[in-house]
N, C-alpha and C positions, 0 to 999 in steps of 0.2 A: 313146346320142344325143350328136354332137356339132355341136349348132347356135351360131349365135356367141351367144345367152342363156345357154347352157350352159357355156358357155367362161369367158363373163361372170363366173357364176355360181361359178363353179370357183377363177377368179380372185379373184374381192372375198372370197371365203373364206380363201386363204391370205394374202393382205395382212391381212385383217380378225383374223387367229387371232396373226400378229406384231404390230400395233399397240398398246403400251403404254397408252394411251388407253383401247380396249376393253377389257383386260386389266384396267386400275383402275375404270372405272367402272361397267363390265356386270358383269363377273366377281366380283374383289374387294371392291367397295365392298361391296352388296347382303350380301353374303356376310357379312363383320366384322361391318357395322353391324346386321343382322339376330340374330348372335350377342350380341351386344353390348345392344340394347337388351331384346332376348327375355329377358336373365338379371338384368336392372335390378328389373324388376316380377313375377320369380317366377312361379310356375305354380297356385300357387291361384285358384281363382275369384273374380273382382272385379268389382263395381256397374259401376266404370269402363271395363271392357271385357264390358259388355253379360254379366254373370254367366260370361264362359267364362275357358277359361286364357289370360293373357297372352302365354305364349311362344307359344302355336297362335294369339294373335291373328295377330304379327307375322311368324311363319312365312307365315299363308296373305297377307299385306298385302304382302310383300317380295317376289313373284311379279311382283307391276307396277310395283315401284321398278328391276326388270330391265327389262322394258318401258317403260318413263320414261325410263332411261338410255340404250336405244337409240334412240329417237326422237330425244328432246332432246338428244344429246351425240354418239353413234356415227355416226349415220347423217346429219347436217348437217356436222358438219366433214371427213367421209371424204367426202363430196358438192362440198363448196366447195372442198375441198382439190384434188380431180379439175378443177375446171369454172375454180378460181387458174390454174393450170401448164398448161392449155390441152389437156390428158387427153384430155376429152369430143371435143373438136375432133376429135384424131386419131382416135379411136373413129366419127365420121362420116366421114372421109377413108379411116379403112380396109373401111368398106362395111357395118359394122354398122346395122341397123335404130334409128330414132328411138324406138321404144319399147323397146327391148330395154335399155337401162342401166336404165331407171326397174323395170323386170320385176326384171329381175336385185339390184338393191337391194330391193326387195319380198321377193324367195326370201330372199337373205342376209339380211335382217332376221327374217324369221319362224326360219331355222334358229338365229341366234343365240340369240333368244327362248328355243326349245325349249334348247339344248346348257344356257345361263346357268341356265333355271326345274329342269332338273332337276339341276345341278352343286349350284342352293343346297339342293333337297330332301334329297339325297345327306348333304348336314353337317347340315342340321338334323334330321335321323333319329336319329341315336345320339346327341344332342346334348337335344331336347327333344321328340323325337316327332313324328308326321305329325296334325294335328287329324283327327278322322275326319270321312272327305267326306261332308256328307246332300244333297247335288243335284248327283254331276257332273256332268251334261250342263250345267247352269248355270252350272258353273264352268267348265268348259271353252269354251261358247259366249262366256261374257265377257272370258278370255281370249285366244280367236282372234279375237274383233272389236277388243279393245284393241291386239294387237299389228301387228293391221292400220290401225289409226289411230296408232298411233303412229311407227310407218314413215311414213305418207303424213306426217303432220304432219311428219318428219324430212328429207323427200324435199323437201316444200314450203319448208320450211327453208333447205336447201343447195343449193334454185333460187334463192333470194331473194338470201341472204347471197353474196357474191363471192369471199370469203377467207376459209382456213381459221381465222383470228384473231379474226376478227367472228364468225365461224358459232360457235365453243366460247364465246367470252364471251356471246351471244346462250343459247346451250345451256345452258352453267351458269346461268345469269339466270334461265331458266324452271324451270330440272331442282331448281334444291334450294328454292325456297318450293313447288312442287309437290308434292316428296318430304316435307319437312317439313310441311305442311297436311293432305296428301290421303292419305299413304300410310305414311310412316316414323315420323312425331314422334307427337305426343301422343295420346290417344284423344278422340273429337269432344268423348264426355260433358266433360273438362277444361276447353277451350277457351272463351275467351270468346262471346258471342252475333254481335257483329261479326267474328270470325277464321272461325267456323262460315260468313256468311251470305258471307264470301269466298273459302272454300276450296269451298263444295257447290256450283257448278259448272264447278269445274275438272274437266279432263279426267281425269287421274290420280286427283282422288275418286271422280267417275265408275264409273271402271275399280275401283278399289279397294274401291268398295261393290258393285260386280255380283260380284264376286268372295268376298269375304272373307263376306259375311252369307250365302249357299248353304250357301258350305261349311262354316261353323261353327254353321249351322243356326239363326240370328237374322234371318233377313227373306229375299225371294225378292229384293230389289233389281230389279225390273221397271222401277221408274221411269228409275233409273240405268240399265239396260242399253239403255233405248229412245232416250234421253237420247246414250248414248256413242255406239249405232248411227249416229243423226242426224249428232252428229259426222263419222262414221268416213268415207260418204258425201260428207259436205260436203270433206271434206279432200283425200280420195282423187279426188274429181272436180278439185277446183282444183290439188292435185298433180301429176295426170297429163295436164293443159296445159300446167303449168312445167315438167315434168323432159322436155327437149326438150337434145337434145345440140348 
């Protein structure tokens, strides 16, 4: 198939695979700091992580701090940075379809998603083990819907923002109290009562509790994935008005 989405498609992959940007914050970061805090708290069982092992907490949490990273970071500034330099423009001048950019960042988002989730699985395997999954299709369904919201929220992003300067200071601003709240930092049990009652409905907690409680077999998280769906919808409809070339 070579339609111009596919072209697209084709394209934002090889810019996207050199961009140092992606590279540190999909790739690497996820990866280090996943490492990194999974060996702080050990692998015995802990009250504070809901009786299981801590490094299987963070293994299966770190799955959507890749997903956070592309919404919030990858996918806004590679966006604003195209729409800065006047990209998009030539992109309708050379006959491209008006929905075909916003598609094409949709595909490249979800394949980064994929390449990123299993790169981290890959080190944390010989490293602290796979948690064993007791609901994939639950986990799987929470993560195709989060990584679909987190594109649209990305897309919606770097419709908004004009430059790629605002779009990453915008990106970081969301991407690390999210990370640190919802997904990366502390276990809720810790956390104060007001930090709890501002991190549980962000989207990234969202996403990180339809996820993480299937697969370690501590709660079905239904509320949370109805919750994220809701989101995902709302985003991707007001998304796919903005991302107009």
């Amino acid at each position: 198939m070579n339609s111009p989405t596919m072209r697209l498609i084709r394209a934002e992959l090889t810019l996207l695979c050199r961009d140092p940007l992606v590279l540190t914050f999909v790739v690497a970061f996820p990866v280090v700091t996943m490492l990194i805090i999974g060996g702080a708290f050990g692998t015995a069982p802990d009250p504070a992580f809901d009786n299981t092992n801590p490094a299987h907490w963070y293994v299966a949490s770190y799955l959507t701090v890749v997903i956070g990273a592309i919404g919030l970071v990858m996918t806004p500034v590679h966006l604003a940075s195209y729409r800065e330099r006047g990209v998009l423009r030539r992109f309708a001048v050379a006959g491209f379809p008006r929905w075909s950019f916003a598609v094409a960042e949709l595909v490249t988002g979800l394949i980064m998603t994929v390449v990123a989730c299993t790169l981290l699985l890959i080190v944390a395997l010989p490293v602290y083990g796979l948690p064993p999954l007791h609901s994939a299709w639950r986990v799987l369904l929470a993560l195709s819907i989060g990584a679909v919201c987190f594109v649209g929220i990305g897309v919606l992003l770097g419709s908004v923002l004009r430059s790629a300067r605002s779009a990453q200071a915008v990106g970081l601003l969301l991407f690390f109290p999210s990370f640190l709240l919802g997904a990366g930092g502390p276990p809720p049990h810790v956390m104060g009562s007001a930090v709890r009652t501002v991190s549980g409905p962000l989207p990234l907690t969202l996403l990180t509790n339809a996820v993480r409680e299937p697969w370690l077999g501590i709660g079905s998280a239904t509320t949370s994935l109805i919750a994220l769906a809701g989101i995902t919808v709302l985003v991707t409809a007001v998304a796919a008005r903005r991302a107009v070339l």
